[in-house]
C-alpha angles and dihedrals in degrees: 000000000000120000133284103268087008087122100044077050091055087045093047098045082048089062088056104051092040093056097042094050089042076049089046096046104048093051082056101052091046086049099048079058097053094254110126110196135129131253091248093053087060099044078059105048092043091055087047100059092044089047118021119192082026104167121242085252092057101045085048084056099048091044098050083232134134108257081228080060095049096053098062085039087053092049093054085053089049099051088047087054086248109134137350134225120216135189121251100241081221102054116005089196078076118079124188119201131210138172113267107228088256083054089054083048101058096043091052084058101051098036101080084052089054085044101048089048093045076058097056094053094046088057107047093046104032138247096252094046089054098048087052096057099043084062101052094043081054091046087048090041078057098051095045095060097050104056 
């Protein structure tokens, strides 16, 4: 008889392992071709081509980051050229950030490399086990904020 949670432990500790080997991997595969950025660059960049003129706030949010932590992570980008980060005429206190046309650049370049490996995933697991258990981490992520 195992103890009472020792399961929701093994789950939890799961999580952990699986995101930092996916972490782990990816860096990998853009190193093998030559690319050095962080997991959380890319976490950003990513962010920023699906939503472009995203606010600080909402990067922070998306990324699961402080928004202490982004904005050291903002400034690196920016040094690369990477994005920019503009005042809201309205209230200057707001910034929205976009991709710079070297930043576009870049992720169009990576992009077929994350797509290729997410490929590769989706092959050796399967479409339909993914997408189950997509479904069941959503439905926990659900439990879990409504206790």
């Amino acid at each position: 008889m195992t103890d009472q949670g020792s399961q929701f432990r093994e789950f939890q500790l799961q999580i952990a392992w699986m995101r930092i080997a996916f972490r782990q991997c990816l860096q990998r595969t853009l190193k093998r071709h030559g690319i050095s950025v962080t997991f959380e660059m890319l976490q950003v960049l990513s962010s920023l081509w699906r939503e472009p003129g995203s606010t600080q706030q909402l990067l922070a949010e998306r990324t699961a980051r402080s928004k202490a932590s982004l904005s050291s992570l903002m400034t690196t980008l920016e040094k690369r050229g990477w994005i920019e980060r503009c005042s809201e005429p309205s209230d200057r206190r707001n910034k929205r950030v976009y991709l710079t046309p070297e930043g576009e650049q870049f992720w169009l370049q990576i992009l077929p490399i994350l797509n290729g490996l997410y490929a590769r995933f989706e092959t050796s697991i399967g479409i339909e086990r993914l997408q189950a258990m997509v479904s069941d981490l959503t439905r926990i992520q659900h439990e879990l904020e409504n206790i």
